[in-house]
C-alpha positions in Angstrom: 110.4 -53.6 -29.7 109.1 -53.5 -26.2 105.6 -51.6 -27.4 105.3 -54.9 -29.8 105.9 -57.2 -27.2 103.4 -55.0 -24.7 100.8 -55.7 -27.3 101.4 -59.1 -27.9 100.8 -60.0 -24.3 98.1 -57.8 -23.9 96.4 -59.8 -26.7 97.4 -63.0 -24.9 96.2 -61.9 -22.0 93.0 -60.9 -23.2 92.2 -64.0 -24.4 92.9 -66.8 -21.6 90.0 -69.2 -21.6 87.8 -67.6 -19.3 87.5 -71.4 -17.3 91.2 -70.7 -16.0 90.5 -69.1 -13.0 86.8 -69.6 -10.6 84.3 -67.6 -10.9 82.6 -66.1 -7.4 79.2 -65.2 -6.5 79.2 -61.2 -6.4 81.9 -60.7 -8.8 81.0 -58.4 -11.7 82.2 -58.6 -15.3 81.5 -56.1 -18.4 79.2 -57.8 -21.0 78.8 -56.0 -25.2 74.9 -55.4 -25.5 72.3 -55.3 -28.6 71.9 -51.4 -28.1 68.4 -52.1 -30.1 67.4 -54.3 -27.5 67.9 -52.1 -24.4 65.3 -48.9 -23.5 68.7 -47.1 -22.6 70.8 -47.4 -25.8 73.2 -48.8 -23.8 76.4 -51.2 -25.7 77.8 -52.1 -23.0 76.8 -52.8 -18.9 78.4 -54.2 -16.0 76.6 -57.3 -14.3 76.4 -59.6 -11.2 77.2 -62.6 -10.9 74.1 -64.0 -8.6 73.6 -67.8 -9.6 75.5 -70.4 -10.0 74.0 -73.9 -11.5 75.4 -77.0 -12.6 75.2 -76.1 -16.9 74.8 -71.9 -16.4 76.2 -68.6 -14.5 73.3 -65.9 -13.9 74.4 -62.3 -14.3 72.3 -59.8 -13.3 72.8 -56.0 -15.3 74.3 -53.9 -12.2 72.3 -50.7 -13.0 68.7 -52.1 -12.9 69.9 -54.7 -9.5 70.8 -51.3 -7.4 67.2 -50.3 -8.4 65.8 -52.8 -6.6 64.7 -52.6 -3.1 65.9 -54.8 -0.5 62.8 -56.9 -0.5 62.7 -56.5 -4.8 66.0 -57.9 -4.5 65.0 -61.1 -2.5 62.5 -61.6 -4.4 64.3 -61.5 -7.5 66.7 -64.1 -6.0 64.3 -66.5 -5.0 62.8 -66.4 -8.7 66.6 -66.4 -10.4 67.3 -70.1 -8.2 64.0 -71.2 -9.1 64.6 -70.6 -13.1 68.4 -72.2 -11.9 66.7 -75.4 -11.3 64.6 -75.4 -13.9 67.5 -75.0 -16.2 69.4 -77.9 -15.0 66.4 -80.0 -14.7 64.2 -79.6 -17.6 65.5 -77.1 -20.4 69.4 -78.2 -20.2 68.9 -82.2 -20.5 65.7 -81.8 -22.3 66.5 -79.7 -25.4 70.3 -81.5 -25.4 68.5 -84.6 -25.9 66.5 -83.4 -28.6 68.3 -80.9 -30.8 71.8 -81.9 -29.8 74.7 -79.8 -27.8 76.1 -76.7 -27.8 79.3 -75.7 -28.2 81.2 -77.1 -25.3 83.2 -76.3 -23.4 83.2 -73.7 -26.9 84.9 -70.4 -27.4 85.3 -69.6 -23.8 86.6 -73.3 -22.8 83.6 -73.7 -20.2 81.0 -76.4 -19.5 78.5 -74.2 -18.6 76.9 -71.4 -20.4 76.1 -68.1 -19.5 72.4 -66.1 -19.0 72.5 -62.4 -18.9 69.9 -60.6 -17.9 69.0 -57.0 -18.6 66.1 -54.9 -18.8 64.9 -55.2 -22.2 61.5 -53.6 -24.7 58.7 -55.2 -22.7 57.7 -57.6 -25.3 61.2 -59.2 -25.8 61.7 -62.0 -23.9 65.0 -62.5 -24.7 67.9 -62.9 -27.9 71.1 -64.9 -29.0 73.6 -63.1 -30.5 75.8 -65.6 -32.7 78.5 -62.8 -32.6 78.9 -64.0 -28.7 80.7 -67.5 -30.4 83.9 -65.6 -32.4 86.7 -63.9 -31.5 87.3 -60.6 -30.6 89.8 -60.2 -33.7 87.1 -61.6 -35.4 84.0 -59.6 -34.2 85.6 -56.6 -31.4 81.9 -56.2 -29.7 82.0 -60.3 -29.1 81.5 -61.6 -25.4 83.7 -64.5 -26.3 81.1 -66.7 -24.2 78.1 -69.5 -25.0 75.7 -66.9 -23.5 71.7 -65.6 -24.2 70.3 -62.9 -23.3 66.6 -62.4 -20.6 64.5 -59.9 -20.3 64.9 -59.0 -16.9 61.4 -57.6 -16.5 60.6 -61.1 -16.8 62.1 -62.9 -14.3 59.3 -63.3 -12.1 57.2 -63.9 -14.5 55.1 -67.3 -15.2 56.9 -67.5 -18.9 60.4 -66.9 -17.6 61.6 -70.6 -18.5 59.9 -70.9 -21.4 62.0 -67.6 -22.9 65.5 -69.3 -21.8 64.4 -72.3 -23.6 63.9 -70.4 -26.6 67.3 -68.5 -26.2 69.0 -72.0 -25.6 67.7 -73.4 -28.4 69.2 -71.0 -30.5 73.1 -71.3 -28.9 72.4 -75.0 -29.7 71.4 -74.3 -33.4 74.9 -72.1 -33.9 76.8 -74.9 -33.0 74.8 -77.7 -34.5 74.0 -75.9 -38.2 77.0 -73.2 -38.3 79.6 -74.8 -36.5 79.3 -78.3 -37.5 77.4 -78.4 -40.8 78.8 -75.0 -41.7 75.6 -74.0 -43.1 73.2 -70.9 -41.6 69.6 -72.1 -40.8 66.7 -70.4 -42.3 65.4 -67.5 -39.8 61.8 -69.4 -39.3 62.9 -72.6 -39.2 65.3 -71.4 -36.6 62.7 -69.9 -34.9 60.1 -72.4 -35.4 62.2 -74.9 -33.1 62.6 -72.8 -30.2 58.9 -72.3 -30.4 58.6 -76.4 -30.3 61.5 -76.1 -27.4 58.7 -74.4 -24.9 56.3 -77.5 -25.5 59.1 -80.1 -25.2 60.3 -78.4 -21.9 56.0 -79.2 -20.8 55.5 -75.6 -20.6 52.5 -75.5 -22.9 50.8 -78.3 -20.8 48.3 -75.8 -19.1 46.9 -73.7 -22.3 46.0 -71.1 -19.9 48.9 -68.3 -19.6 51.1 -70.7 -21.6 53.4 -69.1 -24.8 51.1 -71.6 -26.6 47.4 -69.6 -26.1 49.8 -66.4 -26.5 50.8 -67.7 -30.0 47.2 -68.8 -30.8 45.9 -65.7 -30.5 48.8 -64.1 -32.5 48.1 -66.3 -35.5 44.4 -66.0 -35.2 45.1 -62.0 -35.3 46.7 -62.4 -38.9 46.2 -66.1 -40.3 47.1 -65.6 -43.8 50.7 -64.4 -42.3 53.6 -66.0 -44.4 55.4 -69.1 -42.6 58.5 -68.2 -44.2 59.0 -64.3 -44.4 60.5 -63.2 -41.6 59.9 -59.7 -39.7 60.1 -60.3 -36.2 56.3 -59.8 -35.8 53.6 -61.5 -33.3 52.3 -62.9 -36.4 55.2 -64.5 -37.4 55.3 -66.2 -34.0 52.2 -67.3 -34.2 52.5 -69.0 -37.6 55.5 -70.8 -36.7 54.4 -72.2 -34.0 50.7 -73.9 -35.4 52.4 -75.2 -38.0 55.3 -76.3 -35.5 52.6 -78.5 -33.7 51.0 -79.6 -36.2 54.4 -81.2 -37.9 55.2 -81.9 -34.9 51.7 -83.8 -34.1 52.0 -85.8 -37.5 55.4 -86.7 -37.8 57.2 -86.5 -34.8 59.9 -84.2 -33.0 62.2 -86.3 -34.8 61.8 -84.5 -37.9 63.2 -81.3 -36.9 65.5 -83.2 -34.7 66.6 -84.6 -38.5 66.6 -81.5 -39.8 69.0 -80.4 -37.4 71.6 -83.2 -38.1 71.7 -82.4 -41.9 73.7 -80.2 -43.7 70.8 -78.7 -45.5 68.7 -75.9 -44.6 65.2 -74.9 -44.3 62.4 -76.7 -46.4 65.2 -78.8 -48.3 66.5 -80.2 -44.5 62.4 -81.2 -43.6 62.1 -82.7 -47.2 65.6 -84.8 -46.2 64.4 -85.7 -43.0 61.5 -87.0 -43.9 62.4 -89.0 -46.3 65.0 -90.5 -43.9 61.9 -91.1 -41.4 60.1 -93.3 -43.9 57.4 -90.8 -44.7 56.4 -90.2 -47.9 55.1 -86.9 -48.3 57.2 -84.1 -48.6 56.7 -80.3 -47.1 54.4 -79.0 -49.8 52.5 -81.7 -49.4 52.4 -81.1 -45.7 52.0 -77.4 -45.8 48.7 -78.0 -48.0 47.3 -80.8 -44.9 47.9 -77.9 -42.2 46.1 -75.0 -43.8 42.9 -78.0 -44.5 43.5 -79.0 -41.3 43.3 -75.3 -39.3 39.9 -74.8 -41.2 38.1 -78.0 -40.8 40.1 -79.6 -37.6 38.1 -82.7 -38.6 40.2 -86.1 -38.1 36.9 -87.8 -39.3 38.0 -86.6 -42.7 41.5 -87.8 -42.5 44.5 -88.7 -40.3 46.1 -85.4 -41.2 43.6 -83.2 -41.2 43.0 -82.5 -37.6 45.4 -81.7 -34.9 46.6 -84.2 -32.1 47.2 -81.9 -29.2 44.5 -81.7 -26.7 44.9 -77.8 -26.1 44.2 -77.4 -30.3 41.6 -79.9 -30.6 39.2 -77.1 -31.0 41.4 -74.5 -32.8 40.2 -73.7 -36.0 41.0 -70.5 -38.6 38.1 -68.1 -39.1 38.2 -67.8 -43.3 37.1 -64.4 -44.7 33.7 -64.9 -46.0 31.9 -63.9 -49.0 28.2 -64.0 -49.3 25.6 -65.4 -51.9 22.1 -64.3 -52.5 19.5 -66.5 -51.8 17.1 -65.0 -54.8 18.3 -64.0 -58.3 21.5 -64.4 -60.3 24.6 -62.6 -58.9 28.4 -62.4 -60.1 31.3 -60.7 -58.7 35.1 -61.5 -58.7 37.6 -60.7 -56.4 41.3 -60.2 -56.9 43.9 -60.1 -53.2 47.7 -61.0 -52.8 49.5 -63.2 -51.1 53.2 -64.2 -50.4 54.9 -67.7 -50.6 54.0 -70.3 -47.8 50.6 -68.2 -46.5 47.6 -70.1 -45.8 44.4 -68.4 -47.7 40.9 -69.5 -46.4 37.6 -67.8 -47.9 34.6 -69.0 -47.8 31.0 -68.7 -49.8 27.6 -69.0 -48.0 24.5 -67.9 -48.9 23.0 -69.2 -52.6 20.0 -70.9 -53.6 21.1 -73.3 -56.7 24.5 -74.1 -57.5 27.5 -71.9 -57.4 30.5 -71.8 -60.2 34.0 -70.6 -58.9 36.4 -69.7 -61.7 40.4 -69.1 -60.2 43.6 -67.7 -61.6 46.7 -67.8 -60.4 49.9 -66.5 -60.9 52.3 -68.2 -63.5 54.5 -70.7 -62.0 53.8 -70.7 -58.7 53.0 -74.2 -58.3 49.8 -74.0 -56.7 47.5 -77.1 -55.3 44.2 -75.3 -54.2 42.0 -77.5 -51.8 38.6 -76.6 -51.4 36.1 -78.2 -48.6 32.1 -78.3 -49.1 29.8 -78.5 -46.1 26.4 -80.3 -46.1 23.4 -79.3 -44.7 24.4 -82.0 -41.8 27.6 -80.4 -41.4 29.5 -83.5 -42.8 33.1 -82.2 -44.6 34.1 -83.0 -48.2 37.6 -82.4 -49.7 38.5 -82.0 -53.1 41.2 -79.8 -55.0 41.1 -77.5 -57.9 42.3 -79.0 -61.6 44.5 -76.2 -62.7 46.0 -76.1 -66.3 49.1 -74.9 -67.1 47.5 -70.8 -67.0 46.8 -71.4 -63.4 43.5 -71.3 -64.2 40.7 -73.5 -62.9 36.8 -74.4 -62.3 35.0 -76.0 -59.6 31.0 -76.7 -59.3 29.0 -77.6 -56.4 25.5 -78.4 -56.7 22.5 -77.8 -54.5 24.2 -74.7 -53.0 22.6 -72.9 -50.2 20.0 -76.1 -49.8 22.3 -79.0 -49.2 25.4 -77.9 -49.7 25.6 -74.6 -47.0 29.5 -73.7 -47.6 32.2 -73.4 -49.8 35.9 -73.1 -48.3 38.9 -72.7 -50.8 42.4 -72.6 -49.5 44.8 -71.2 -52.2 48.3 -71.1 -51.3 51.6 -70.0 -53.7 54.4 -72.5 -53.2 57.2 -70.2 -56.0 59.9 -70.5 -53.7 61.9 -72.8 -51.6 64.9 -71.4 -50.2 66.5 -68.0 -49.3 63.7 -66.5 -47.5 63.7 -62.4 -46.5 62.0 -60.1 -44.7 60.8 -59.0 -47.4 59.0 -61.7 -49.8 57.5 -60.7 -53.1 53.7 -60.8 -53.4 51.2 -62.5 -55.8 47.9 -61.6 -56.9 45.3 -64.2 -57.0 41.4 -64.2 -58.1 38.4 -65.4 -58.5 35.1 -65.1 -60.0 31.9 -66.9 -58.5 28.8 -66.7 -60.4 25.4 -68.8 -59.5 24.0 -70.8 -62.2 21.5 -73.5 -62.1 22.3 -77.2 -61.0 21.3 -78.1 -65.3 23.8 -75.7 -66.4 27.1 -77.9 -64.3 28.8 -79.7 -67.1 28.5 -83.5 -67.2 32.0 -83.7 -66.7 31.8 -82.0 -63.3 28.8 -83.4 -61.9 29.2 -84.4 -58.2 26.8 -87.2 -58.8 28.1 -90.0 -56.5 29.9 -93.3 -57.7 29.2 -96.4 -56.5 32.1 -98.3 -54.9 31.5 -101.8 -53.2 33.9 -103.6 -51.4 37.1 -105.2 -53.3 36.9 -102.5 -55.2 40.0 -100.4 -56.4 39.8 -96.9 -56.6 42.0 -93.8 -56.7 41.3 -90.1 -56.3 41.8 -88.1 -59.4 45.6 -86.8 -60.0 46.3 -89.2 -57.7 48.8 -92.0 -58.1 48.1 -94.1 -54.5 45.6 -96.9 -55.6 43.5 -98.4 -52.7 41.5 -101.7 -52.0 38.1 -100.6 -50.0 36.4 -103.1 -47.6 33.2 -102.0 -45.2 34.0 -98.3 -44.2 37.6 -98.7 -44.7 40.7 -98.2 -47.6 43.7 -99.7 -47.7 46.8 -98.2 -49.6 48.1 -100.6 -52.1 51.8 -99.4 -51.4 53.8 -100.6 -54.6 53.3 -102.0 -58.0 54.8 -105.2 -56.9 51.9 -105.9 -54.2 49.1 -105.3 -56.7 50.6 -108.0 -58.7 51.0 -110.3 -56.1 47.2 -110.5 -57.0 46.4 -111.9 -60.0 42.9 -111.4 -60.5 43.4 -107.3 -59.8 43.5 -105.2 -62.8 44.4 -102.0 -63.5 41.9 -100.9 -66.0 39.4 -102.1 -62.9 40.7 -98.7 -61.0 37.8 -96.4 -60.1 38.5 -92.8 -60.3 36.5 -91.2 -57.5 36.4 -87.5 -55.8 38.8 -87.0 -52.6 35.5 -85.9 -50.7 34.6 -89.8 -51.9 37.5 -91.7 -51.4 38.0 -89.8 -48.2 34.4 -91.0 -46.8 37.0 -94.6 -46.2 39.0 -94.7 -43.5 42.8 -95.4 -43.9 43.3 -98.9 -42.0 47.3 -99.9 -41.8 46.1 -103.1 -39.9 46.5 -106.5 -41.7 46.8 -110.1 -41.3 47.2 -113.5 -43.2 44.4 -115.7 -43.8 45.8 -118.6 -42.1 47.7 -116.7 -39.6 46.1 -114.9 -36.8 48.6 -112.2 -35.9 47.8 -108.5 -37.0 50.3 -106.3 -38.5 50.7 -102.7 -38.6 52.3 -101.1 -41.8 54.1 -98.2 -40.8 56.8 -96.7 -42.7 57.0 -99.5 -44.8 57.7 -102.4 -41.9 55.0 -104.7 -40.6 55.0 -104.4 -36.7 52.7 -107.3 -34.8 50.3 -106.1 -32.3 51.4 -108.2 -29.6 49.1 -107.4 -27.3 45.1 -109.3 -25.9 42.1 -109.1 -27.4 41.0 -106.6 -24.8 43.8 -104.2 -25.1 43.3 -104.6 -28.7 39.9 -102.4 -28.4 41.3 -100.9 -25.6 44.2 -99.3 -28.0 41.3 -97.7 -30.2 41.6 -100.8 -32.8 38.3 -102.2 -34.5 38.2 -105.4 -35.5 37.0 -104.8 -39.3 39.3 -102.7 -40.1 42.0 -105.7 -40.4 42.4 -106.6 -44.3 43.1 -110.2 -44.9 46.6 -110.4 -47.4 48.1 -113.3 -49.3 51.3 -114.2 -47.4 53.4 -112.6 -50.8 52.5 -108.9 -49.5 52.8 -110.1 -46.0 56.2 -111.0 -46.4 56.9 -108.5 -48.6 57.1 -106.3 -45.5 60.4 -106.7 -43.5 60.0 -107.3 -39.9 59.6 -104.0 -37.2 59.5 -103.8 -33.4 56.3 -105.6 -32.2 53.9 -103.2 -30.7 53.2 -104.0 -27.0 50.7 -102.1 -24.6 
């Protein structure tokens, strides 16, 4: 009897909220360790307390502090209160704001959280260990704290902040995902946000040092790395985070912000979020723009083909090339793998006539292949393979090697959605490119331009968006109901054109009544005026013909939005 009631308030004991009593500077405490994570083995370590902020306690591993000398040791302490600050100041409020809270006051019944930091593999910059958030009847190795884990080697290093803002966006995604939606978030999504977390924080502002040129060069090292297959690799990093700012760029933190709030997971929470944002294409969609966009980086050839950040405005993929003989007829085919969600770029140069690319695919995996020809005056053309239900498909492109200089294709396998690995299956893909003569292209793919004069309505091939064209600009004609607020349009009027061709239009959202002179902006399906002078009009990068006169039907078919003022 008195054994069972030892035990009982032992366990009791061992499990007072740790917020009952104050914690003091210099104090030490006995923290559970990733063994894989530490150069000693170690599972266990006794640390320091040697910071104290308004949302975080610093511990500092005991064994590596008495290593220090008396100056190291200063040092050290100057850079822990300087990461202090920053913590309360930017990363705290910052990624709060943005991806929502952490458990608080959580397991341990405390506002703040806690940072441990402990000599680590020099290229760690730090973990979360979800284990930290259950009991110790539940998990026996569990801190029983909102904690992460930093590289000590780090902490006088320039990336030091960026690292706990990685960390602490992962405590937040526990609570937010498992906690709340009771639903585990996909590894590289996961991941992908606490890359974004270092450029919310303004740590990617200067490229030079930043975790951003660290990540470029990881992708450009192995580009055709999966998005979605996780193993922990530079690559991985790097992929995450290009395609992290180039969602990011297009649509807004507020998709993974979204993402976040939903009980879904992965591509199915982007696809949701999305949707809820207005936008109409979903991540396949977008997952096709990025990889055309981090070959050609041209927003002359559409709104989502380029990137918006100022430190990738000259990033572009290096695609693996294959040559074409200038002289005589040549054919060779080529057969590679890939894995779901891996961008693919290889290009032809070389050639003398006109070039014939026959792919295949693998069954079912749902591919939409871009491909981009290059003139002679280095203008861009878009178009995408017509694959039938083989995965098999044929392109043709005249007058290669004399004004046509390049060929780009940028095949991609899109099998599956959900459930991702460390281990993804792979696909083979291939292709066969032979050189024929510009009279041997079938009529029914020549390239041979179509006319299209203002008013007129066209469409891109396997495409369902109609658009009105007027001077250098398109117009999306957003739903069946606007096209009939025009009586004289017709649909058997549509002209099918190329992509390259409907892409040589610029989108234009802006639009105005004819009697009325304010301009709208259609964005996400509301008409927002541009309240604003003629001169900050042009000074907002505006044109004047760009503005398509409506009837009032389609401008009232709109509902109202926030008036844009600058």
């Amino acid at each position: 009897m008195k054994t069972t009631i030892l035990i009982v308030c032992v366990a009791v004991l061992g499990f007072l909220p740790l917020s009952a009593r104050a914690f003091s500077l210099g104090e030490s405490a006995n923290f559970y360790i990733d063994s894989s994570f530490d150069p000693a083995g170690r599972s266990q370590i006794s640390a320091v307390l040697k910071n104290i902020g308004n949302s975080a306690y610093f511990y500092i591993d005991s064994n590596w502090w008495s290593g220090l000398s008396s100056s190291e040791q200063v040092q050290k302490l100057n850079d822990l209160n300087r990461i202090s600050r920053e913590f309360d100041g930017t990363i705290y409020p910052t990624l709060r704001n943005v991806f929502g809270t952490e458990w608080r006051p959580g397991i341990d019944n405390d506002e703040r959280i806690t940072i441990l930091i402990t000599p680590m593999p020099e290229k760690v910059g730090g973990y979360f260990n979800p284990s930290d958030e259950y009991s110790r009847s539940k998990i026996q190795n569990s801190n029983e704290r909102e904690m992460v884990y930093f590289n000590a080697l780090n902490l006088s290093g320039s990336l030091a902040p960026a690292f706990i803002a990685q960390e602490f966006q992962h405590l937040i995604s526990f609570y937010q995902k498992d906690k709340l939606q009771g639903v585990s978030e996909e590894v590289w999504l996961n991941e992908l946000r606490s890359e974004m977390a270092v450029t919310l924080c303004g740590y990617d502002r200067e490229l030079g040092g930043s975790n951003l040129e660290m990540r470029i060069k990881n992708f450009l090292d192995k580009p055709y790395d999966s998005l979605t297959e996780w193993q922990n690799t530079p690559n991985d990093y790097g992929v995450i985070n290009l395609f992290g700012h180039y969602l990011t760029d297009q649509y807004g933190i507020e998709v993974l912000t979204e993402s976040m709030k939903n009980p879904q997971n992965g591509i199915e929470s982007l696809n949701k979020a999305l949707k809820k944002l207005g936008y109409n294409k979903d991540f396949s969609q977008i997952f096709i723009d990025w990889t055309i966009a981090s070959y050609v980086d041209d927003c002359s050839l559409g709104q989502y083909f380029c990137y918006k950040s100022d430190n990738l405005k000259n990033f572009k993929v290096t695609p693996l090339v294959n040559f074409i003989p200038f002289v005589g007829t040549s054919q060779f085919s080529v057969v590679n793998t890939t894995k779901d969600w891996a961008g693919n770029w290889y290009k032809f140069s070389g050639g003398h006539d006109a070039l014939k690319i026959e792919f295949t695919g693998p069954l079912g995996a749902g591919m939409k292949i871009p491909y981009v020809v290059t003139d002679i005056n280095g203008k861009n053309s878009l178009n995408y393979f017509s694959l039938d239900i083989w995965q098999k498909g044929t392109i043709y492109v005249p007058d290669f090697g004399t004004k046509n200089i390049s060929l780009v294709i940028i095949p991609s396998i899109q099998k599956k959605i959900s459930d991702f690995s460390g281990n993804e299956p792979s696909y083979q893909i291939s292709w066969t490119a032979t050189t024929i003569k510009n009279s041997e292209i079938p009529a029914e793919n020549s390239s041979a331009s179509i006319l299209i004069p203002d008013g007129s309505l066209v469409r891109a091939k396997g495409d369902y968006k109609v658009y009105v064209v007027g001077g250098q600009y398109r117009r999306w004609i957003q739903s069946p109901e606007i096209f009939n607020f025009y009586g004289h349009l017709k649909w058997e009027n549509v002209i099918e054109a190329s992509i390259g061709q409907l892409l040589d239009f610029e989108e234009s959202f802006l639009v105005r009544e004819k009697d009325d002179y304010k301009v709208y902006k259609i964005e996400n399906g509301k008409k927002r005026w541009l309240n604003m002078t003629a001169q900050n009009f042009e000074v907002n990068g505006y044109k004047w013909d760009e503005i398509f006169i409506i009837n009032q039907k389609e401008r009232d078919y709109f509902p109202t939005g926030a008036s844009i003022l600058k």
